[in-house]
mmCIF file of the C-alpha atoms, coordinates in Angstrom:
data_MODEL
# 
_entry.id   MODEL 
# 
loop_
_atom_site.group_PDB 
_atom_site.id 
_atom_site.type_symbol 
_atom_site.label_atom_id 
_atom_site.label_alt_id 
_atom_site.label_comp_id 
_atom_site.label_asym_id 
_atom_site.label_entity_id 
_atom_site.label_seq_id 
_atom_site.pdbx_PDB_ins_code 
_atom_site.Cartn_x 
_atom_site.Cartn_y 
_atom_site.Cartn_z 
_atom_site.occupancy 
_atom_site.B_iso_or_equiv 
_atom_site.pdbx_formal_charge 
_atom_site.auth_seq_id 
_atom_site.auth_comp_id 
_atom_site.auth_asym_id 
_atom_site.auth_atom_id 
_atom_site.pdbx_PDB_model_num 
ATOM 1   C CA . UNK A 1 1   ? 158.900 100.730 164.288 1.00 0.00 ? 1   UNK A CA 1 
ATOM 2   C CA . UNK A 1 2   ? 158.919 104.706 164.522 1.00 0.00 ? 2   UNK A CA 1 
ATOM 3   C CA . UNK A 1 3   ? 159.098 106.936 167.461 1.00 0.00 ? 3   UNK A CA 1 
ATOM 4   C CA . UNK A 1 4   ? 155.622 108.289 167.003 1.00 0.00 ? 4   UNK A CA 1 
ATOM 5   C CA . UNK A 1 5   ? 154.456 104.319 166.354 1.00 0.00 ? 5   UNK A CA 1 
ATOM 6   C CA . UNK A 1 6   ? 156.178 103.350 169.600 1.00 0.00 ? 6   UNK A CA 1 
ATOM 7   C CA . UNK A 1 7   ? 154.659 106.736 171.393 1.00 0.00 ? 7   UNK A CA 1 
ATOM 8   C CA . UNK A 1 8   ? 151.043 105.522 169.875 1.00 0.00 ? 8   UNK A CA 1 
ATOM 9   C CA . UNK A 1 9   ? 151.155 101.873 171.049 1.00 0.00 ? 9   UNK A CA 1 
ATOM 10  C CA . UNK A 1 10  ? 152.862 102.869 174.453 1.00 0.00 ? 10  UNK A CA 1 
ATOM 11  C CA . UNK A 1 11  ? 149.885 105.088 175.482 1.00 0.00 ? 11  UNK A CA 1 
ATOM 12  C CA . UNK A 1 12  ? 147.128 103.161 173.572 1.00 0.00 ? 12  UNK A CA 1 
ATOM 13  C CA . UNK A 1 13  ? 148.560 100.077 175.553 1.00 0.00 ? 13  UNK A CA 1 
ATOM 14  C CA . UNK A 1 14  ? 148.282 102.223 178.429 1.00 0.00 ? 14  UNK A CA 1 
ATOM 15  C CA . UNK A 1 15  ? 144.755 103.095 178.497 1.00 0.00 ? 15  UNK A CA 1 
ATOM 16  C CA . UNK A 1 16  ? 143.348 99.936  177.236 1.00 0.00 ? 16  UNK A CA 1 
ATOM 17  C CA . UNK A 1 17  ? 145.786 98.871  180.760 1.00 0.00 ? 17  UNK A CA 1 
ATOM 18  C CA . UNK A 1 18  ? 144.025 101.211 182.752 1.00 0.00 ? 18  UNK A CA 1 
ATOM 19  C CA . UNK A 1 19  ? 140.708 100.552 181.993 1.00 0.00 ? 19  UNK A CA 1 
ATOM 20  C CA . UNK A 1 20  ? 141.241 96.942  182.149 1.00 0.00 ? 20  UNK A CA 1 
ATOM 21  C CA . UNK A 1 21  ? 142.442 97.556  185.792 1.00 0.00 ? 21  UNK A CA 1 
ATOM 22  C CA . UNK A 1 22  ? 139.314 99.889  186.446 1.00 0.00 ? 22  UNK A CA 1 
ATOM 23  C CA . UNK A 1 23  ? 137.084 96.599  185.605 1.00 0.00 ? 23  UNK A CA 1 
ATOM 24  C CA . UNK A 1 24  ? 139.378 94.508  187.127 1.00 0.00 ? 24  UNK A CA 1 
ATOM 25  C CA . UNK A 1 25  ? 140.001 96.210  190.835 1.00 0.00 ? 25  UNK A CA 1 
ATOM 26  C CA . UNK A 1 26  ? 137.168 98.014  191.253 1.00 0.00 ? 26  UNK A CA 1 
ATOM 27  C CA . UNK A 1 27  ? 134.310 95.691  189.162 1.00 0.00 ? 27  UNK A CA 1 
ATOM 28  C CA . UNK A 1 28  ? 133.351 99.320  187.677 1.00 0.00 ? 28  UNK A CA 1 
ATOM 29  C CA . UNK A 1 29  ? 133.134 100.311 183.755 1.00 0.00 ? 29  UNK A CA 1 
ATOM 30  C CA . UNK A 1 30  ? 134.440 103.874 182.837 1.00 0.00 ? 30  UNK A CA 1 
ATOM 31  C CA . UNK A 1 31  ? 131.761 106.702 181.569 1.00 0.00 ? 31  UNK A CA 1 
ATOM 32  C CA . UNK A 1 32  ? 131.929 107.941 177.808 1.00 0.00 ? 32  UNK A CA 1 
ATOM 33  C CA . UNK A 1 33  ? 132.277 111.381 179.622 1.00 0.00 ? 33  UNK A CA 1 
ATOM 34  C CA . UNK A 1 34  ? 135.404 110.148 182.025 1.00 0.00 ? 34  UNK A CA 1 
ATOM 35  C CA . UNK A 1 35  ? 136.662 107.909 179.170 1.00 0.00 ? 35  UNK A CA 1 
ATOM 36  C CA . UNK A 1 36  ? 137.195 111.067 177.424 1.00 0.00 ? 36  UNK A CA 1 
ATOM 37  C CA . UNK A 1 37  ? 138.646 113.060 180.022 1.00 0.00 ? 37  UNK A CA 1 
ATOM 38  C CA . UNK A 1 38  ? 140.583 110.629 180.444 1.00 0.00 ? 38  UNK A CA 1 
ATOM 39  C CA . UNK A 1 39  ? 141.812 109.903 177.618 1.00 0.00 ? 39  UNK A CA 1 
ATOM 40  C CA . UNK A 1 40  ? 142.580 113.363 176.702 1.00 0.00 ? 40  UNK A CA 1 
ATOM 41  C CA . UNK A 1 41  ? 144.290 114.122 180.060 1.00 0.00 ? 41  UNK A CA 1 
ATOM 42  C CA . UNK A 1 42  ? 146.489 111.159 179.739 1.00 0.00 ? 42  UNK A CA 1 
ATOM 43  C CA . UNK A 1 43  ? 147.500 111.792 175.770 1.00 0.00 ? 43  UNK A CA 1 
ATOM 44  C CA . UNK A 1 44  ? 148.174 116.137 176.804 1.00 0.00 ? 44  UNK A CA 1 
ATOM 45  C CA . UNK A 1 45  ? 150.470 114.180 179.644 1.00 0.00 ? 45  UNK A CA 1 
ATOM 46  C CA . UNK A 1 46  ? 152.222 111.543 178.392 1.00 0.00 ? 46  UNK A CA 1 
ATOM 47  C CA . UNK A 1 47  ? 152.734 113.524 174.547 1.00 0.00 ? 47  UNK A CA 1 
ATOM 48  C CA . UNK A 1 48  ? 154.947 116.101 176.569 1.00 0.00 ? 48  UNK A CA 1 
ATOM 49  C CA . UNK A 1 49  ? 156.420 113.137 178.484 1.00 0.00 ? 49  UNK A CA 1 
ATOM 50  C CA . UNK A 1 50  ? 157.246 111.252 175.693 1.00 0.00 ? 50  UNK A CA 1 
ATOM 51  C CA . UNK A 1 51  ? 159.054 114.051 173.861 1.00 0.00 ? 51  UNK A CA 1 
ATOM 52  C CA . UNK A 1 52  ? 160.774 116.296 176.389 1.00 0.00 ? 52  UNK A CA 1 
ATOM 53  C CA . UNK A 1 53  ? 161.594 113.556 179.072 1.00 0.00 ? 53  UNK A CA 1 
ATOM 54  C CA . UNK A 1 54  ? 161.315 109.610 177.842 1.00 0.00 ? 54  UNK A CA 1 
ATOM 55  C CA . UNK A 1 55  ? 163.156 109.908 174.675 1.00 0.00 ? 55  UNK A CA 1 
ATOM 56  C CA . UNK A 1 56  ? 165.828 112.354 175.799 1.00 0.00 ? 56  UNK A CA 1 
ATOM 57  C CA . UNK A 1 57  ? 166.797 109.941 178.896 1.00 0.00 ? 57  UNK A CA 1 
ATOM 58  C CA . UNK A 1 58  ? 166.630 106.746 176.857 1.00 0.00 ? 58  UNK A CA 1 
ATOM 59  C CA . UNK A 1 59  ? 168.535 108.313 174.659 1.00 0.00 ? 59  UNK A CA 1 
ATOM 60  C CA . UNK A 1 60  ? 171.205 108.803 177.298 1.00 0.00 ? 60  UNK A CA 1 
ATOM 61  C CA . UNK A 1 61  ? 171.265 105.678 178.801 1.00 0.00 ? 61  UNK A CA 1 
ATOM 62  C CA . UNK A 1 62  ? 171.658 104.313 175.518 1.00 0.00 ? 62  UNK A CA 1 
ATOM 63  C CA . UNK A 1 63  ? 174.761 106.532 175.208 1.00 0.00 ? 63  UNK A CA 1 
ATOM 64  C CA . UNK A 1 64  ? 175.590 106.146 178.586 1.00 0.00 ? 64  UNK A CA 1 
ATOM 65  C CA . UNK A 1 65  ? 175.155 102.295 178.956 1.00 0.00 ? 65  UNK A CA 1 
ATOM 66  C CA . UNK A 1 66  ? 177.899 99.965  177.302 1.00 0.00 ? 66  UNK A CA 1 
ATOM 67  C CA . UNK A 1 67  ? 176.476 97.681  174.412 1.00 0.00 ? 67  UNK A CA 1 
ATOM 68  C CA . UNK A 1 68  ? 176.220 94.406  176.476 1.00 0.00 ? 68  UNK A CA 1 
ATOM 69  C CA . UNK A 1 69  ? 173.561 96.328  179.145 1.00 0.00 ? 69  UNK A CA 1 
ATOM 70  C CA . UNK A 1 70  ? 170.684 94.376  179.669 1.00 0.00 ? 70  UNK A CA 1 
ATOM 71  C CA . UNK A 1 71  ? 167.895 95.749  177.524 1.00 0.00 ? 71  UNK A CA 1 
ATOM 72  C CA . UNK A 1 72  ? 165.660 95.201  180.806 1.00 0.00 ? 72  UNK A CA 1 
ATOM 73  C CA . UNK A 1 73  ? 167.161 98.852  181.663 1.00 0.00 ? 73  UNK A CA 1 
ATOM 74  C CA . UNK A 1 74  ? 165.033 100.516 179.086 1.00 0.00 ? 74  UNK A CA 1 
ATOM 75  C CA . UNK A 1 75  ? 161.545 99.517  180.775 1.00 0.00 ? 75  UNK A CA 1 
ATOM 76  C CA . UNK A 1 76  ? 163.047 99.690  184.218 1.00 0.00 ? 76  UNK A CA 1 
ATOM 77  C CA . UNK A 1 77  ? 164.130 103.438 183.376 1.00 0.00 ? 77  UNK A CA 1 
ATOM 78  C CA . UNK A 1 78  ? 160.779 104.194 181.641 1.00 0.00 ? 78  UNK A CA 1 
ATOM 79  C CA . UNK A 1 79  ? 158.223 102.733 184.262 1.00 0.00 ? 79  UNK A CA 1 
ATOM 80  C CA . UNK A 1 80  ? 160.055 105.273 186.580 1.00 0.00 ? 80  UNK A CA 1 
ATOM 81  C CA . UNK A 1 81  ? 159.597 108.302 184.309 1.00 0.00 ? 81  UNK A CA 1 
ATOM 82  C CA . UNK A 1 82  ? 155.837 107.260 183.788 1.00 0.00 ? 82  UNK A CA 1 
ATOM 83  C CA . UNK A 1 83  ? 156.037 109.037 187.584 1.00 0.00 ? 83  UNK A CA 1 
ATOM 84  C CA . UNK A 1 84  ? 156.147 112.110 186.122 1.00 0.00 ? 84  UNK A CA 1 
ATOM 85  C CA . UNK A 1 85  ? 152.774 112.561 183.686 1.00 0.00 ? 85  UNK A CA 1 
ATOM 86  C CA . UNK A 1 86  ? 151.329 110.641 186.797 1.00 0.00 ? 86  UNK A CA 1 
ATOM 87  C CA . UNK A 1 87  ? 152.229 113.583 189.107 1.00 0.00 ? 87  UNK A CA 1 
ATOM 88  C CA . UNK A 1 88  ? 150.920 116.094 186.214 1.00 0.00 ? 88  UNK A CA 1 
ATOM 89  C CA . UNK A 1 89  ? 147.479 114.752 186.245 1.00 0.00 ? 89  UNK A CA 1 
ATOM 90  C CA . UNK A 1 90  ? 147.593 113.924 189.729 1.00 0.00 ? 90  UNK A CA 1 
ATOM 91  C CA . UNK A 1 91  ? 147.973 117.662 190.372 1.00 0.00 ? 91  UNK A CA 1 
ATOM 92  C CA . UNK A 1 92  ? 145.781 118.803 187.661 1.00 0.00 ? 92  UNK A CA 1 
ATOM 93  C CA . UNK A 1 93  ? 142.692 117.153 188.599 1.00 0.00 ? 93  UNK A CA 1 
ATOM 94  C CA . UNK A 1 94  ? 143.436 116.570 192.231 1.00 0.00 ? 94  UNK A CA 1 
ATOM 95  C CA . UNK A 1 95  ? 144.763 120.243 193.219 1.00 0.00 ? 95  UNK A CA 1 
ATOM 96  C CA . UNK A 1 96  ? 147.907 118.295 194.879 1.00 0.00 ? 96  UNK A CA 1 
ATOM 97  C CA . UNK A 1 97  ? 150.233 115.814 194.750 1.00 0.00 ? 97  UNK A CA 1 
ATOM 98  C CA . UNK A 1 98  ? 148.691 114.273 197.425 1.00 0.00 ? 98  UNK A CA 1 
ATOM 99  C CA . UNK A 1 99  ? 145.865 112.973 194.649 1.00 0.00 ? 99  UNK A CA 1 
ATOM 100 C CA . UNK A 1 100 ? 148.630 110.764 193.453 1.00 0.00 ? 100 UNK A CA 1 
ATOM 101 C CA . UNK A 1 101 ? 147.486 107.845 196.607 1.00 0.00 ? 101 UNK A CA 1 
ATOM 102 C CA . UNK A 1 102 ? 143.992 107.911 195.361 1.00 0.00 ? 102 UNK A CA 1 
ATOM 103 C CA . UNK A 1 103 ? 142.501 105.618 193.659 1.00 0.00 ? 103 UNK A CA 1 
ATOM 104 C CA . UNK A 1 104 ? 142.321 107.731 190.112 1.00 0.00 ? 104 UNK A CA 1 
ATOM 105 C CA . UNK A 1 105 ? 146.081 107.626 191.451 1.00 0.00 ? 105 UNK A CA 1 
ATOM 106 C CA . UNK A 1 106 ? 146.913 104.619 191.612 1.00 0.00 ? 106 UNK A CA 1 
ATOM 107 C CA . UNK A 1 107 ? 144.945 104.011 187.820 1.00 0.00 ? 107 UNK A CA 1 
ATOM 108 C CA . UNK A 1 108 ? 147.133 106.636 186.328 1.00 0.00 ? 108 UNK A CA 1 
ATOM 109 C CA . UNK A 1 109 ? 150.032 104.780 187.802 1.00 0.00 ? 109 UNK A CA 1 
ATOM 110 C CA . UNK A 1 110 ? 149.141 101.689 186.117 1.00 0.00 ? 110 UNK A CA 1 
ATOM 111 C CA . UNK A 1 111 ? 148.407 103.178 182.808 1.00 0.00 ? 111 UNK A CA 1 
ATOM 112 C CA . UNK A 1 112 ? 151.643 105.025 182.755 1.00 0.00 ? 112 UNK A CA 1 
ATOM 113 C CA . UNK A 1 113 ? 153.411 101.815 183.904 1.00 0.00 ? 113 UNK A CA 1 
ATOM 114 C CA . UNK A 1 114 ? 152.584 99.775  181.174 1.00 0.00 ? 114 UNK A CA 1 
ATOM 115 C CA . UNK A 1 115 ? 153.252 103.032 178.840 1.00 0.00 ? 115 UNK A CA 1 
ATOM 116 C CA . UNK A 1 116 ? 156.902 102.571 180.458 1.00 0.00 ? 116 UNK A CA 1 
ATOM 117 C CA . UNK A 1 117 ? 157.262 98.700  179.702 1.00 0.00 ? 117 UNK A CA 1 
ATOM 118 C CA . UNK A 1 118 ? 156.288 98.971  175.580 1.00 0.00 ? 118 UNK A CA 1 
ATOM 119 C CA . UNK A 1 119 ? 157.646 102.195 175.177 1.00 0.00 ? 119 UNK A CA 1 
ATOM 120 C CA . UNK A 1 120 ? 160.797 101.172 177.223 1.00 0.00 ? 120 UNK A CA 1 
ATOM 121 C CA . UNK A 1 121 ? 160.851 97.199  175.140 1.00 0.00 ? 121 UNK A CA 1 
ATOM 122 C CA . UNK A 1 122 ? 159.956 99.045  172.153 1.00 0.00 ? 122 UNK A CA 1 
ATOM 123 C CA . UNK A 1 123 ? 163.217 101.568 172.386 1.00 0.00 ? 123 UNK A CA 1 
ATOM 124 C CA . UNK A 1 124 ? 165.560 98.745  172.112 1.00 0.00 ? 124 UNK A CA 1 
ATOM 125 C CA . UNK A 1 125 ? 164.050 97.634  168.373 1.00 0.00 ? 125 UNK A CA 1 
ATOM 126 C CA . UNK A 1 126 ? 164.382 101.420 167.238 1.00 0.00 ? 126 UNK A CA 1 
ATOM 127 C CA . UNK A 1 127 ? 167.369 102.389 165.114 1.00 0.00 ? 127 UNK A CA 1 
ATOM 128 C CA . UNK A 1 128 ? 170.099 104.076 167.565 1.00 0.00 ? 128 UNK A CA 1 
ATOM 129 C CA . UNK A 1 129 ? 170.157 107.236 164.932 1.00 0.00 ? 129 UNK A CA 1 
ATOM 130 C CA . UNK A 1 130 ? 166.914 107.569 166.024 1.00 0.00 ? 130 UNK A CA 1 
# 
C-alpha cells in the first residue's frame, strides 16, 4: 500500500460512510448537485489534511511511540485529527464553527471518522521509511 493509495481509500471510504449514514439517519438520498459539492469540499479538505497534518503526526507518534504500542493508537490519533477538515468545511459552508452541531455537521464528522480509522489501520501496513 502507498500513501496516496491509503489517502484514496481513506476518503473514498469516507464518503461512501457518509452517504451511507445520510440514508441511514435521515431515510434521505443525496442530490447529484450536493453529491458533488460534497464530494469536492470533502477531497479540497481532507487532501490538505492528509498531507500537512495526518501524515506528519503519525509520523511522530510512530517515532515517538516505542515498538510494542498498540497499533489501535494510529486510528485513535487519526479519528481525532479528522476534527480538523470537519471544522474547515464546517466554517466554509456554515460561516462558523458553530455549523459543526448541525446535521451536515455531524455527516462530515462521520465521514472524516471513518477517513481516521482506514487511514489510521492503514498507516501501520506502510513501510516506516515512508
Amino acid at each position: 500500500m502507498t500513501i496516496v493509495r491509503l489517502g484514496l481509500l481513506g476518503w473514498l471510504t469516507g464518503l461512501f460512510t457518509c452517504l451511507a449514514a445520510l440514508a441511514i439517519m435521515y431515510g434521505e438520498w443525496i442530490s447529484r448537485g450536493d453529491l458533488g459539492a460534497v464530494a469536492f469540499g470533502s477531497f479540497i479538505a481532507f487532501a490538505l489534511c492528509y498531507w500537512l497534518v495526518y501524515l506528519p503526526i503519525l509520523r511522530t507518534v510512530r517515532r515517538l511511540l516505542p515498538p510494542a504500542a498498540g497499533h489501535w493508537v494510529y486510528p485513535a490519533v487519526a479519528i481525532l485529527l479528522g476534527l480538523l477538515p470537519t471544522a474547515m468545511i464546517a466554517r466554509f459552508q456554515g460561516g462558523s464553527l458553530r455549523a459543526l452541531v448541525s446535521p451536515e455537521g455531524l455527516l462530515f464528522l462521520i465521514l472524516f471518522t471513518a477517513v481516521g480509522i482506514v487511514v489510521g489501520l492503514g498507516f501501520t501496513r506502510l513501510d516506516p521509511v515512508a
